[in-house]
C-alpha positions, 0 to 999 in steps of 0.5 A: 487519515486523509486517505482518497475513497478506496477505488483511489488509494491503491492501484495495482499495475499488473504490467509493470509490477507496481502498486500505486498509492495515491493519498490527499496531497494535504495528509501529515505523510511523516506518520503514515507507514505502509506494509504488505503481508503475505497470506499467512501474515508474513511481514514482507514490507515495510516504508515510511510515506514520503509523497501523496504518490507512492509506486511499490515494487511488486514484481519480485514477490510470488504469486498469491494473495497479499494484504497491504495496510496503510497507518496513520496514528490509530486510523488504518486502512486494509487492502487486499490484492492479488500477484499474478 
């Protein structure tokens, strides 16, 4: 997976209730799928990549811990943040 180094992937916007997913604009996207689970392994979503950008829509989740993992063929990455 083409993905930027782990500090560049994924930020959080605790503001506007975002996660912003930024990807190396030269990655194959039609192959890469985001999904969020919650702390007990819920799966709570689940999207194609469209874009090297990507804003997910955190706000109507509660609060607590969550895990965000990005796949692209056999290579994932894993993150984990935080909902206040």
């Amino acid at each position: 997976c083409d993905f930027k180094n782990d500090n560049e992937i994924i930020n959080e916007v605790e503001d506007t209730g975002l996660v912003k997913i930024l990807i190396k604009e030269n990655t194959d996207f039609k192959n890469i799928i985001i999904t969020v689970y919650d702390n007990t392994g819920r799966l709570i979503i689940k999207e194609k990549i469209t874009d090297s950008k990507t804003e997910l829509n955190i706000a109507k989740l509660q609060s607590g811990l969550y895990f965000l993992q990005l796949q692209n063929g056999e290579k994932i990455f894993n993150r984990k943040f935080i909902k206040e």
